[in-house]
C-alpha positions in Angstrom: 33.8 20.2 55.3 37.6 19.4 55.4 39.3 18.0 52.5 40.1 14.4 52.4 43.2 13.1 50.5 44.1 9.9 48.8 47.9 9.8 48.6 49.6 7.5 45.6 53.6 7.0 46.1 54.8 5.1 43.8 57.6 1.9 44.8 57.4 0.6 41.3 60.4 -1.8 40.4 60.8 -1.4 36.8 63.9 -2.3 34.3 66.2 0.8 33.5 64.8 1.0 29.7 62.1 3.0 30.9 63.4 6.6 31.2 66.0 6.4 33.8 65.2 3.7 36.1 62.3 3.3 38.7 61.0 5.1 41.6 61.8 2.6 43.9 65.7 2.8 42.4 65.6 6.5 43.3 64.7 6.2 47.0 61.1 5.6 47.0 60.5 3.1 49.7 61.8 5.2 52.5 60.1 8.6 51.0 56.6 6.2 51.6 57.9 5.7 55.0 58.4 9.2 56.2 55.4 10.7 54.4 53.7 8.3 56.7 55.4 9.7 59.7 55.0 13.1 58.8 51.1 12.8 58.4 51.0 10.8 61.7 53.4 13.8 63.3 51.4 16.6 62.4 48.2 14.7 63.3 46.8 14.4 59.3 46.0 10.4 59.6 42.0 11.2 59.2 42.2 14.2 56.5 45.5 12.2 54.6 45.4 8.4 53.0 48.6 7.1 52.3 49.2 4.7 49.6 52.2 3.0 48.0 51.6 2.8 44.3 52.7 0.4 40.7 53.9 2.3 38.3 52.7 6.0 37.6 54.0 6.4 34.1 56.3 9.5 35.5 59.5 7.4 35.7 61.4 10.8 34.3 60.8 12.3 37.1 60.5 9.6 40.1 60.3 9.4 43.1 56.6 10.3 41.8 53.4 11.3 44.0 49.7 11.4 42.8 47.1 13.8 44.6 43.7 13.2 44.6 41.3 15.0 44.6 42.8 17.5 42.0 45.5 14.6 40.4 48.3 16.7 41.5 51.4 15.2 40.1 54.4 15.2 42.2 58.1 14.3 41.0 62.2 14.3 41.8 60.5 14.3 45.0 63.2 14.4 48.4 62.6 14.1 52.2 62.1 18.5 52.0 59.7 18.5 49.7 57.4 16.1 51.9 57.3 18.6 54.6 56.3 21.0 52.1 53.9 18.9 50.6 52.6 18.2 53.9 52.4 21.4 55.2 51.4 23.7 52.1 49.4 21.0 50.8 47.6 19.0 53.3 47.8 21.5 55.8 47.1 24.6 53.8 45.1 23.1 51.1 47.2 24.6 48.3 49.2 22.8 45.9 53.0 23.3 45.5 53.4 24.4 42.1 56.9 24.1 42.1 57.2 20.7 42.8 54.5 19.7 40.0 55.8 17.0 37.3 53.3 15.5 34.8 54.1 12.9 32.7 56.5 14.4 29.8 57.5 17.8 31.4 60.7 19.0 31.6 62.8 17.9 35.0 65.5 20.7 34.8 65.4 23.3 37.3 
């Protein structure tokens, strides 16, 4: 049976006192859009739910994506990364490790 994915990106709009300003502040919007595009391109729309998302509680590291099944966490997310995420992840099946930001971890490197 092939994996089915629910897809949370969040386009929260929250005030700058929480940890560096909102997803939505760091480009989020337009990430939502082309995630959309990419899963449509590569012909994912019935294996791949896309949905934009309130606030994940991983403003530290927004733009922010939640995975499920498996609640992946995805942060500092950019327009490369989606391709990756798309084709490693929703493609392969595997998880990109080095994109993985939970709540509280570290964003350097």
């Amino acid at each position: 049976m092939t994996q089915k994915y629910q897809v949370f990106l969040c386009i929260s709009h929250k005030p700058r006192i929480f940890g560096g300003g909102c997803c939505n502040d760091k480009g989020s919007e337009d990430l939502l859009e082309e995630l959309k595009s990419l899963i449509k391109e590569h012909g994912l729309s019935s294996k791949v739910e896309i949905n934009s998302s309130s606030c994940l509680k991983n403003c530290l590291n927004g733009p922010s994506i939640l995975v499920l099944p498996g609640r992946v966490m995805y942060g500092k997310i950019t327009s490369d990364d989606l391709k990756t995420i798309v084709s490693q992840h929703f493609k392969e099946g595997k998880p990109v490790r080095k994109l993985i930001k939970t709540p509280g971890t570290s964003i350097l490197g």
